[in-house]
Structure formats: structure tokens, C-alpha cells
N, CA, C and O of each residue as an XYZ file, in Angstrom:
388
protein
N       0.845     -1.171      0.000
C       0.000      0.000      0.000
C       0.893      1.238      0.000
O       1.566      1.565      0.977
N       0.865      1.782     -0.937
C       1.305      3.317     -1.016
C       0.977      4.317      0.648
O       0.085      4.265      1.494
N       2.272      5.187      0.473
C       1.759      6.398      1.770
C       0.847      7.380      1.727
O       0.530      8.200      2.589
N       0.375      7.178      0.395
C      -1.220      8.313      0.386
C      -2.220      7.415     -0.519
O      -1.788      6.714     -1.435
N      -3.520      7.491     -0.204
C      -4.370      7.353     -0.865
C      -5.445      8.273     -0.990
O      -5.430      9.240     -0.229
N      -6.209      8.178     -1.658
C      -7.600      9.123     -2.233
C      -8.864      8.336     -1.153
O      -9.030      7.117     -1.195
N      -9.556      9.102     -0.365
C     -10.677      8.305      0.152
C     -11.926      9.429      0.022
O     -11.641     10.605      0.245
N     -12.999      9.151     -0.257
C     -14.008     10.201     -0.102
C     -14.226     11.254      0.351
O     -15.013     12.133      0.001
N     -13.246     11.169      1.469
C     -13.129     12.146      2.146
C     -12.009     12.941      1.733
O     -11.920     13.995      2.363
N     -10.972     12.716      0.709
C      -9.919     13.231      0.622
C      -8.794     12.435      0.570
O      -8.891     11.222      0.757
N      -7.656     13.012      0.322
C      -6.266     12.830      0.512
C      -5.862     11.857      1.344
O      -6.981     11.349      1.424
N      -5.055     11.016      2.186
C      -5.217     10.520      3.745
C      -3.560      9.913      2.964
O      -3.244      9.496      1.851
N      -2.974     10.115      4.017
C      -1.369      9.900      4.304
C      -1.153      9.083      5.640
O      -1.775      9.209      6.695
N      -0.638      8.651      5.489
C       0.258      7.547      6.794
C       1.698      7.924      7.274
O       2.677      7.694      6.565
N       1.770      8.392      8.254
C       3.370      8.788      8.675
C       3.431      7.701      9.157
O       2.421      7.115      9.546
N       5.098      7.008      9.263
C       6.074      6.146      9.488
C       7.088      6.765     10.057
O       7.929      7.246      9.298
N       7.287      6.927     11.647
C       8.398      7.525     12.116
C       9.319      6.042     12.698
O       8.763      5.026     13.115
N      10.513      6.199     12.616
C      11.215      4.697     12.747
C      11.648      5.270     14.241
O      11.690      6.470     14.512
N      11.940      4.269     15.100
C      11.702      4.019     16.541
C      13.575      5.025     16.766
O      14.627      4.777     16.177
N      13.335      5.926     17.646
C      14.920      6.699     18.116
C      15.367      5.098     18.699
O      14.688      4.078     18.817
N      16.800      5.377     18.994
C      17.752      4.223     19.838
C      17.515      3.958     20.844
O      17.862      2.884     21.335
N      16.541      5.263     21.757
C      16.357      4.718     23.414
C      15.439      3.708     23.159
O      15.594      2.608     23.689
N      14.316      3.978     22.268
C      13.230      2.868     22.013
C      13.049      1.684     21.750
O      12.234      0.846     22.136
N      14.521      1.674     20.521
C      14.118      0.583     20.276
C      15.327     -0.649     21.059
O      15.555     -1.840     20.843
N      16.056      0.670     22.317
C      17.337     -0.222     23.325
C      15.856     -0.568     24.406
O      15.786     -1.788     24.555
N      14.965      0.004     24.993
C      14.292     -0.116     25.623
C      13.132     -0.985     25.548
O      12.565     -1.154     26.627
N      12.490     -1.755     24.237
C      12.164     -2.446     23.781
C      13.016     -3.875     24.007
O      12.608     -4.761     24.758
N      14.363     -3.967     23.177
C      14.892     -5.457     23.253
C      15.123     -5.658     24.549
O      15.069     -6.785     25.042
N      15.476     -4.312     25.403
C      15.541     -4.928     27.076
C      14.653     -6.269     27.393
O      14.929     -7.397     27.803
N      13.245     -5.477     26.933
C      11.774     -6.085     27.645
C      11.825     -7.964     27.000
O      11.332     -9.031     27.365
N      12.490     -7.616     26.175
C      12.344     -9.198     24.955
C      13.395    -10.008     25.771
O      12.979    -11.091     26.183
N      14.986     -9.609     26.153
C      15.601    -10.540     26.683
C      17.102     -9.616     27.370
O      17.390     -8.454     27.082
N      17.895    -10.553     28.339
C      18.592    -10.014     29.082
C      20.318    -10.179     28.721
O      21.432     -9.944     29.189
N      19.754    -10.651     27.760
C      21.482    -10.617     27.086
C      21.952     -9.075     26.019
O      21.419     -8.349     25.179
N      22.958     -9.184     26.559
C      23.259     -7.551     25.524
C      23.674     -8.152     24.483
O      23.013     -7.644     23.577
N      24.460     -9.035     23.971
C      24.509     -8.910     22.896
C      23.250     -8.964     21.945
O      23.322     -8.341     20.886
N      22.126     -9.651     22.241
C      20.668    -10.112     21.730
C      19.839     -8.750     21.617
O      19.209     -8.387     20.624
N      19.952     -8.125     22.732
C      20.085     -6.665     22.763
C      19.924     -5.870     21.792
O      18.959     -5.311     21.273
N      21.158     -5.909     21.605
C      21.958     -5.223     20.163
C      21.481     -5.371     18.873
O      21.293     -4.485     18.039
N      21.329     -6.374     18.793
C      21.119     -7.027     17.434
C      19.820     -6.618     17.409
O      19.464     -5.846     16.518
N      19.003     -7.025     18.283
C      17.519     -6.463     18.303
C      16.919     -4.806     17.700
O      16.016     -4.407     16.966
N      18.113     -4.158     18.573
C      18.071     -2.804     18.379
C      18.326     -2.271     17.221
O      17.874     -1.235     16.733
N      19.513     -3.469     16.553
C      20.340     -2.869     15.503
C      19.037     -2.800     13.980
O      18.635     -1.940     13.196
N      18.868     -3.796     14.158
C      17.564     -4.449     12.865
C      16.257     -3.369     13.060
O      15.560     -2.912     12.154
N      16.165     -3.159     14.218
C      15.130     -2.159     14.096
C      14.724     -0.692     13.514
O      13.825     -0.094     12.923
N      16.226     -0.503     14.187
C      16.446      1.001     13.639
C      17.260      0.913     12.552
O      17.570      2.001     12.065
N      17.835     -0.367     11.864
C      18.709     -0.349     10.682
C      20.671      0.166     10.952
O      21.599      0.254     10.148
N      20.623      0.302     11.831
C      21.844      0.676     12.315
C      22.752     -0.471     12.083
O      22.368     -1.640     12.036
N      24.429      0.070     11.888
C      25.527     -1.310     12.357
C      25.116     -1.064     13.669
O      24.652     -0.065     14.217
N      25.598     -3.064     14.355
C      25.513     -3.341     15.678
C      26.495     -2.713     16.471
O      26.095     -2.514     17.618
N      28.248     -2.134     16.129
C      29.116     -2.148     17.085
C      28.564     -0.282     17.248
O      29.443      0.304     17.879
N      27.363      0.725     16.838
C      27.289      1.515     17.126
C      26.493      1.278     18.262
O      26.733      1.845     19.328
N      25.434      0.373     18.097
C      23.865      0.270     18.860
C      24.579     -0.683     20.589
O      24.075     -0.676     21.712
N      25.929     -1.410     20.076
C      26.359     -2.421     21.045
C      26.607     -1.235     22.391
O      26.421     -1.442     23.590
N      27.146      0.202     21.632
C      27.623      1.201     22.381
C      26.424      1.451     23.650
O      26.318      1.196     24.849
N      25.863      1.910     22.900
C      24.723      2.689     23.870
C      23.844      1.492     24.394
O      22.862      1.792     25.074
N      24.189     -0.266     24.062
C      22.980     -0.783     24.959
C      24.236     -0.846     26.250
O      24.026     -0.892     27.462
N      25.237     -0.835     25.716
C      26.024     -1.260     27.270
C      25.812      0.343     27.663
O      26.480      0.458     28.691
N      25.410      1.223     27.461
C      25.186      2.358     28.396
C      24.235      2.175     28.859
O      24.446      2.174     30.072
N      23.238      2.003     28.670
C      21.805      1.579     29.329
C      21.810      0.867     29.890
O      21.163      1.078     30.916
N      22.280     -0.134     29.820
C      22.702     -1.676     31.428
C      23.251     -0.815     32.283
O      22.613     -0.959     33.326
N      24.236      0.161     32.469
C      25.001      0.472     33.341
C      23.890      1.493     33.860
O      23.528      1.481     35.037
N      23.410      2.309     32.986
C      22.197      3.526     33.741
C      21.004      2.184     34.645
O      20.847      1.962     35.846
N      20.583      1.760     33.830
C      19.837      0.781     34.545
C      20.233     -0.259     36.015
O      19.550     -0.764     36.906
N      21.281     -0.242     35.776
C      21.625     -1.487     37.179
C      22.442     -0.506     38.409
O      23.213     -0.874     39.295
N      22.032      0.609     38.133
C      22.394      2.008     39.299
C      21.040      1.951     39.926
O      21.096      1.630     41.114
N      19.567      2.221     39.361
C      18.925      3.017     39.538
C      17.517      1.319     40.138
O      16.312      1.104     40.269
N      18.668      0.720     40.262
C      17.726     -0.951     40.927
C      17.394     -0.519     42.315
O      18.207     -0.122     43.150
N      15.985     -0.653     42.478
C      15.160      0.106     43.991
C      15.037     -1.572     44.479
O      14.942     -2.563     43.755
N      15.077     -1.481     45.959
C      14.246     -3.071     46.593
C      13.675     -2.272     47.665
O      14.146     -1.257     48.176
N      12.423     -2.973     47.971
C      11.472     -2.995     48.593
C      11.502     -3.866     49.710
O      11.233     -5.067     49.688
N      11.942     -2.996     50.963
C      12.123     -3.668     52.518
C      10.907     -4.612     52.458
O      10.019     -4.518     51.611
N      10.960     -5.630     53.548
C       9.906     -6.541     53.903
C      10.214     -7.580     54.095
O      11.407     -7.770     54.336
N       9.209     -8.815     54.076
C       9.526    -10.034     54.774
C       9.591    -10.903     53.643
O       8.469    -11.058     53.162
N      10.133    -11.280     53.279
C      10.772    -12.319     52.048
C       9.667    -13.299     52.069
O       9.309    -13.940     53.057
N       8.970    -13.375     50.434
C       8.156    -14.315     49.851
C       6.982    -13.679     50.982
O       6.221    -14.512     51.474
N       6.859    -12.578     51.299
C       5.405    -11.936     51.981
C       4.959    -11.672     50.367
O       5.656    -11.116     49.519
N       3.520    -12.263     50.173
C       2.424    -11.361     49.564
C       2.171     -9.741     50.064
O       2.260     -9.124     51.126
N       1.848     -9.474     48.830
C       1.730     -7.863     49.301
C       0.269     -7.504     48.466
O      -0.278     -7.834     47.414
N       0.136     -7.048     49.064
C      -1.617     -6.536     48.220
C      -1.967     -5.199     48.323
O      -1.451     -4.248     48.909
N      -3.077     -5.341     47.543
C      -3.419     -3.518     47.049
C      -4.757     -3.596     46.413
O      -5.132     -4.092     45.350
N      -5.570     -2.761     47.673
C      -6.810     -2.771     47.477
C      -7.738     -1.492     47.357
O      -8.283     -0.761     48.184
N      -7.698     -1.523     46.295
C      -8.501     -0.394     45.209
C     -10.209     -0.348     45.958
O     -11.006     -1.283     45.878
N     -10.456      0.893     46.621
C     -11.830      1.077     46.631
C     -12.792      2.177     45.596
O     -12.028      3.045     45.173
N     -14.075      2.364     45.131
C     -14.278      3.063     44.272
C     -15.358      3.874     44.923
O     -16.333      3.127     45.005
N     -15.655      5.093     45.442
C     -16.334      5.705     46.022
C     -17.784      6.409     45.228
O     -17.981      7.573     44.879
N     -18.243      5.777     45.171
C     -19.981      6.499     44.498
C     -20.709      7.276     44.940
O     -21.455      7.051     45.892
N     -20.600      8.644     44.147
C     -21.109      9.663     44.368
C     -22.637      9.843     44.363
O     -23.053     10.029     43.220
N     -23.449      9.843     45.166
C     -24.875      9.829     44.875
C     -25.511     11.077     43.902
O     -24.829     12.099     43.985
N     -26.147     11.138     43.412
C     -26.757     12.505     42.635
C     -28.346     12.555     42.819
O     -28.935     11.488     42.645
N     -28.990     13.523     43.105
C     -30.707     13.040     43.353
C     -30.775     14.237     41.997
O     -30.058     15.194     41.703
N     -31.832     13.722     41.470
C     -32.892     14.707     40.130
C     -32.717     16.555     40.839
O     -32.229     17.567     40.335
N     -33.284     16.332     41.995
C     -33.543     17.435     42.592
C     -32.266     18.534     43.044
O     -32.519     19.632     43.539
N     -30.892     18.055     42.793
C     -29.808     18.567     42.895
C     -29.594     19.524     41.964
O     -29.239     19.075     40.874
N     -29.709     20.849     42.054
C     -29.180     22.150     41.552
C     -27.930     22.212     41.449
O     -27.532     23.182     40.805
N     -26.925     21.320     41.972
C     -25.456     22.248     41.867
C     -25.117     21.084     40.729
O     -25.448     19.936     40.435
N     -23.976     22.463     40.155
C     -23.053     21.998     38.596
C     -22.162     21.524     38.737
O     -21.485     21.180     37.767
């Protein structure tokens, strides 16, 4: 399919913006934990050589394994989180906006 077509309504175009390097380093993260796999991931995406993309995923492991938070508590404790939803009554006879 072509980037423009004619529709009844008109003209209609499709932009294609290709993914920046944080995106598509931040993406192969989520897929797997090897850098070199990483890389390659990143590299194919954005079309890049790998020994540029290899650069900046080993910068991102290193920003990333600084900024590792843990959460005090009692080891293998369940933790829960309980959402309540508060319902506002409204009567017919209510004047305010």
C-alpha cells in the first residue's frame, strides 16, 4: 500500500516515524537479558551497524543497574493492594453543577 491514498473524504497519508535508539534499546531490554541479543535487536530495528547500537545498549545496562530500587519486607510476603471506588450519589432534585 502506497503512503497516500484518495478516500471520499480526501487525501489521507500515513506517517512512518522509525523508533529513536532509546526505544528501540528499551524495547529489546523487555524481549531478553542478554546484551549482545540486545543489540542485534536494536540494531535491525532502527537499521543501524551493531558495534554503534552495542555502544549505547552497554550504556543503558550500566544507567539501569544504578537506579535498581528493593522494597524492605519479609521475604516471599504477599503484598496486596486494594482499590476502593467511592460512588457519588446525585438526586434529580440537585441544583449544583
Amino acid at each position: 500500500m502506497s503512503e497516500d491514498w484518495v478516500t471520499k473524504y480526501g487525501m489521507r497519508r500515513v506517517r512512518r516515524d522509525p523508533p529513536t535508539l532509546d526505544e528501540a534499546i528499551f524495547a529489546a531490554t523487555g524481549i531478553t537479558d542478554d546484551l549482545n541479543a540486545q543489540a542485534e535487536i536494536a540494531a535491525s530495528l532502527m537499521g543501524l551497524p551493531i558495534e554503534k547500537v552495542q555502544v549505547e545498549v552497554k550504556k543503558a545496562a550500566r544507567v539501569s543497574a544504578r537506579s535498581t530500587r528493593v522494597i524492605a519486607g519479609e521475604p516471599g510476603a504477599q503484598r496486596s493492594v486494594v482499590v476502593e471506588r467511592r460512588v457519588t450519589r446525585r438526586f434529580g432534585n440537585d441544583k449544583r453543577v
